[in-house]
N, C-alpha and C positions, 0 to 999 in steps of 0.2 A: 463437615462442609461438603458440597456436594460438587463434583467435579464438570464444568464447562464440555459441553459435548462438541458446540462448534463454535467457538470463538469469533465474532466479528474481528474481522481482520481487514486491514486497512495496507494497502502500497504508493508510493507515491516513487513517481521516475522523475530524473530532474535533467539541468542543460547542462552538468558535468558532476565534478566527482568531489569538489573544494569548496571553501568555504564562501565564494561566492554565486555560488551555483544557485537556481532557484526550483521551484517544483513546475514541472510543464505537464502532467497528469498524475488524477489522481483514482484509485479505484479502491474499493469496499465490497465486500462481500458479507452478509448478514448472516446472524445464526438459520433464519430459513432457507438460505441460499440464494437471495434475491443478491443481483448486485447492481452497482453502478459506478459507473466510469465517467471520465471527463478530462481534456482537454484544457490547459491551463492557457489561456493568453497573457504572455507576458508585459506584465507592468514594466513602465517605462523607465522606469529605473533599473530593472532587470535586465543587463546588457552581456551576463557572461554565457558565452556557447563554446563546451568543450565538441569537438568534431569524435574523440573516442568515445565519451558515451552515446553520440546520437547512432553510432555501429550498433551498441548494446542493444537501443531501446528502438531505434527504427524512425525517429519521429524526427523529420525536416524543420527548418525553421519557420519554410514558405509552408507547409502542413500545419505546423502549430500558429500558427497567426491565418490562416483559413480557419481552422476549423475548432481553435479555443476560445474557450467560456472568459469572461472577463471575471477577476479575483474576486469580486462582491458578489459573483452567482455562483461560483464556489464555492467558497465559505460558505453563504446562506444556506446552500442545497446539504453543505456537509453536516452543517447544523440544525439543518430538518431532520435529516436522518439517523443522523448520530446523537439529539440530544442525550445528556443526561446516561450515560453508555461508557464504558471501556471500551476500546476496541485495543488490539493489538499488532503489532510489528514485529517482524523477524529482522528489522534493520532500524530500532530504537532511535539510536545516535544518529542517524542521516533522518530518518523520514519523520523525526519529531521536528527535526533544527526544520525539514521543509516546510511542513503543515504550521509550527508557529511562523514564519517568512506569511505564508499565504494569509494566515488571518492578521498579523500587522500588519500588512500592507490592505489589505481590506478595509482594516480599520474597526473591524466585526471579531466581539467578544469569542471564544472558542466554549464551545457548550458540553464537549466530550471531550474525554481524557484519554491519553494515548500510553501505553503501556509497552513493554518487553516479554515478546512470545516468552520468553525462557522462564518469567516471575510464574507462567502455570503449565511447565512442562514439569513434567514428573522425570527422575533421573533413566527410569525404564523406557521411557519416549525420547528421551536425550541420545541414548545407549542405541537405538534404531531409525534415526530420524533420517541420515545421510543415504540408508541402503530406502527406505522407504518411498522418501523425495522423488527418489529415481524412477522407482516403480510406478509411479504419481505421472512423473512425465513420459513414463515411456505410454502410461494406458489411455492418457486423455490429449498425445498427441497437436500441443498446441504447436502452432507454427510461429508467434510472434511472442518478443518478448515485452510483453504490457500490464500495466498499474491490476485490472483486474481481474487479468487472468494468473499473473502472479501471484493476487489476495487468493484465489479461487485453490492455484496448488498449495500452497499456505495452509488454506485451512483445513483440505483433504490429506492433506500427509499428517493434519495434527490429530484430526478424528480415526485414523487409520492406524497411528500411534498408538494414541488410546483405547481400542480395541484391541491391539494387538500385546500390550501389554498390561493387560488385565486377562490374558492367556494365564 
């Protein structure tokens, strides 16, 4: 079997850290490198706001209701892009619970499946991932912490991996 060189990799930030928390963006990075991001406007039912994650991720309530997508151009656009696709996570357990939240309340079938970066890390990628990561952020210098530039170090520390451990 032949080994995944850049993984589609998917992050999702949300309006706290529990189980009522929902997803307020989302971003994707493709095996060519294209990405796309977006802005979740929260569904009306969607009322919890933790005040520590919005420190984490930078994103206001009065910002996310300016400037987010309503959950049915969400979903739709994810499932332009993602049909019929794995993509994967380095945070399974949260950013799965988020992404099914966004397409039930949608209302709109999920067309790609979401997966655990770890199911195609190799043990040699595992053994270097934490010192590598680092090197990721110290070289590409982001200044915010967001959905797709998260997917973006994600999937550069996992191709960086994989070179590096076929040394």
């Amino acid at each position: 079997m032949s080994r995944i060189t850049r993984p589609v990799i998917i992050d999702v930030e949300a309006s706290g850290f529990g189980s009522d928390s929902y997803p307020i963006e989302v971003g994707v990075v493709l095996t060519s490198g294209k990405r796309y991001c977006s802005l979740i406007f929260p569904a009306s039912e969607w009322t919890h706001w933790d005040a520590e994650a919005a420190k984490v991720h930078g994103i206001t309530k009065a910002f996310l209701k300016k400037y987010g997508r309503p959950v049915t151009e969400v979903a739709k656009a994810l499932n332009s892009l993602l049909a019929d696709q794995t993509v994967y996570t380095d945070a399974w357990a949260v950013d799965l619970r988020w992404i099914t939240r966004l397409f039930y309340t949608a209302g709109i079938y999920q067309q790609f499946k979401v997966s655990a970066l770890e199911n195609i890390l190799s043990e040699a990628q595992m053994n270097i991932w934490h010192e590598t990561k680092n090197q990721v952020l110290t070289g590409v210098r982001l200044k915010r912490h967001r959905a797709s530039s998260d997917a973006f170090i994600i999937q550069e520390t996992y191709a960086r991996t994989l070179n590096q451990g076929a040394d």
